[in-house]
C-alpha positions in Angstrom: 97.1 95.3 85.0 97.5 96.7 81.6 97.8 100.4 80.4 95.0 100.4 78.2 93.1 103.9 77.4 92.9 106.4 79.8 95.1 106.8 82.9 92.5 105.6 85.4 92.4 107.8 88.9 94.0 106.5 92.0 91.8 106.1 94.9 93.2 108.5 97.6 89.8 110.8 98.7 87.5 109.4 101.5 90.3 106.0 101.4 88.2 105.3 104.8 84.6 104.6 103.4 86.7 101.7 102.0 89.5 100.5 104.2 88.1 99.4 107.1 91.5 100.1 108.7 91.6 103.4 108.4 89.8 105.9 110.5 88.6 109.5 108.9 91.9 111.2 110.9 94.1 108.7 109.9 93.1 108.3 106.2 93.5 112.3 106.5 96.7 112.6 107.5 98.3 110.3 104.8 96.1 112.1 102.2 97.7 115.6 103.1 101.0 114.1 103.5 100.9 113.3 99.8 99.7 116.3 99.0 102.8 117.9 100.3 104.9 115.2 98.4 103.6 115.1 95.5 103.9 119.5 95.6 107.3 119.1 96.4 107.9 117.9 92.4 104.9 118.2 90.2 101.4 120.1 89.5 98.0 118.5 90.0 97.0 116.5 88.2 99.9 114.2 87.2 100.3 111.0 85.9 102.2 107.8 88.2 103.0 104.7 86.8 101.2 101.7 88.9 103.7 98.6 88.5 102.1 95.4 89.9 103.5 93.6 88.1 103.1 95.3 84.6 102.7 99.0 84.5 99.8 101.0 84.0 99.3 104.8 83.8 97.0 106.5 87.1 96.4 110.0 87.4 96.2 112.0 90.7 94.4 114.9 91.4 95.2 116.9 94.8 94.9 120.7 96.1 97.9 122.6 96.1 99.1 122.8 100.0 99.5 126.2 102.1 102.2 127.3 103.5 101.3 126.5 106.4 100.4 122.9 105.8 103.7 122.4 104.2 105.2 123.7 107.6 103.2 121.3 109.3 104.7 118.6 107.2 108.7 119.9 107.2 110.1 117.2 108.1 110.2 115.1 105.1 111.2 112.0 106.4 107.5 111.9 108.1 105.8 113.4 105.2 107.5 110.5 102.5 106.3 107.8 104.8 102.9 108.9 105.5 102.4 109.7 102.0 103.5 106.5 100.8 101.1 104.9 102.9 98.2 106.8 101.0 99.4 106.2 97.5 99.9 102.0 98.1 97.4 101.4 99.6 95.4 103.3 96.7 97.7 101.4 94.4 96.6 97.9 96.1 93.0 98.8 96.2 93.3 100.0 91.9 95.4 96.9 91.1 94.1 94.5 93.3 91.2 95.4 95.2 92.7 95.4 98.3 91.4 97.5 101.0 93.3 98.1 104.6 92.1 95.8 106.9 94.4 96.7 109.7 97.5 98.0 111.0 100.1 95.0 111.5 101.6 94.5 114.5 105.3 95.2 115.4 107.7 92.7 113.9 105.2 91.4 111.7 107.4 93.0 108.8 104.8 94.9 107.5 103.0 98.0 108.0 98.9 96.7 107.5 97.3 93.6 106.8 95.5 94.2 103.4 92.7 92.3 101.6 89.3 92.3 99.5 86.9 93.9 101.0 85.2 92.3 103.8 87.8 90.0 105.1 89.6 89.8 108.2 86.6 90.9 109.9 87.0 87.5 112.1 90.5 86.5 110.9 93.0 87.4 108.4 93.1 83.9 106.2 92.4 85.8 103.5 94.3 88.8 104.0 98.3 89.7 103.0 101.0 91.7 104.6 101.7 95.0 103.2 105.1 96.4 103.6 105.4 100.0 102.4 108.3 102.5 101.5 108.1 106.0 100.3 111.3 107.8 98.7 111.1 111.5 97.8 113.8 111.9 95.4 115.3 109.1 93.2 115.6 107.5 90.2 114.1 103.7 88.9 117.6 101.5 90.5 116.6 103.6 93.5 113.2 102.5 93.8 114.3 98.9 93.0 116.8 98.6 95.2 114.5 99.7 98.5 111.9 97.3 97.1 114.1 94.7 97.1 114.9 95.8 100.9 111.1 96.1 101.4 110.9 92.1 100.7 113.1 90.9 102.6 112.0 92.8 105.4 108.6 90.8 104.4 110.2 87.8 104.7 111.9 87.8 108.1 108.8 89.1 109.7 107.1 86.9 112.2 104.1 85.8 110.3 102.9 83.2 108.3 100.6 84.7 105.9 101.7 86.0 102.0 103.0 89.8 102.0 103.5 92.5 99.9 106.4 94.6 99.6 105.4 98.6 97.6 108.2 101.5 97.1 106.3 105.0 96.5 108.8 106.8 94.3 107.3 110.9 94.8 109.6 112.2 92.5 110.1 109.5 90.1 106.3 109.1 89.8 106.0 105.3 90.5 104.7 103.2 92.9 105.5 99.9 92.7 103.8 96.3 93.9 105.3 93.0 94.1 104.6 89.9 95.6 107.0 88.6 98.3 108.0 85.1 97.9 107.8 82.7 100.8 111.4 81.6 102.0 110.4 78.8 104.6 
């Protein structure tokens, strides 16, 4: 994906009239989650860069959250994750066209089954494994280094189709996509 022009917007409003695995509460929930990370360092809107595998400017756009709402989200540990969830699978769907098909099931080593649009409807031949991270505060190595966790999480999980490892960096303003190689 190359950063040609202007920043192009990621995809996190109405995230389930696309990914069929994501329900209107659920798509919700990450969504304000992200809102309260990305207030917790910057100003809407703001620009990320999208690494998969080259990088490539997006902008987001969010309302500032309420008091309240950022009570509801204090524990940040809860807020990262869920937040992460909302900007990669944005990311995927920008980069690669990728929509949630799914939530993957325990021990698969990742966190939803991802694919173009349509599939997995009766199976998931065409679908990959998306494993997903968020960190709140930290710099590039940090980001690296938990994606590098992220794949091999990927790989040990029991499941024999392709995955995806993605780090959401709030502060750092990254989120980053690779392809996790097969070890068998």
């Amino acid at each position: 994906m190359a950063d040609i022009g202007e920043p192009r917007r990621l995809p996190l409003d109405a995230m389930e009239e696309r990914h069929p695995g994501l329900t209107q509460e659920i798509a919700a929930y990450y969504r304000q989650a992200a809102h309260v990370c990305l207030d917790r360092h910057h100003q809407s809107p703001t620009v990320f860069q999208l690494h998969d595998p080259e990088a490539a400017d997006v902008e987001l756009h969010w309302s500032a959250t309420t008091k309240q709402v950022r009570g509801a989200w204090a524990n940040k540990i809860d807020a990262t994750e869920a937040g992460a969830y909302a900007c990669a699978l944005a990311g995927a769907e920008l980069s690669r066209g990728h929509v949630a098909v799914r939530r993957a099931e325990t021990g698969t080593g990742a966190d939803y089954y991802v694919g173009p649009p349509g599939s997995g409807v009766d199976d998931l031949e065409y679908c990959r494994r998306l494993e997903v991270s968020g960190v709140d505060v930290g710099d590039g190595q940090r980001l690296e280094a938990r994606l590098q966790a992220k794949v091999k999480q990927a790989q040990v999980g029991a499941s024999n189709l392709p995955a995806v490892a993605a780090v959401v960096g709030f502060e750092a303003r990254r989120i980053l996509l690779t392809d996790v190689a097969d070890t068998t």
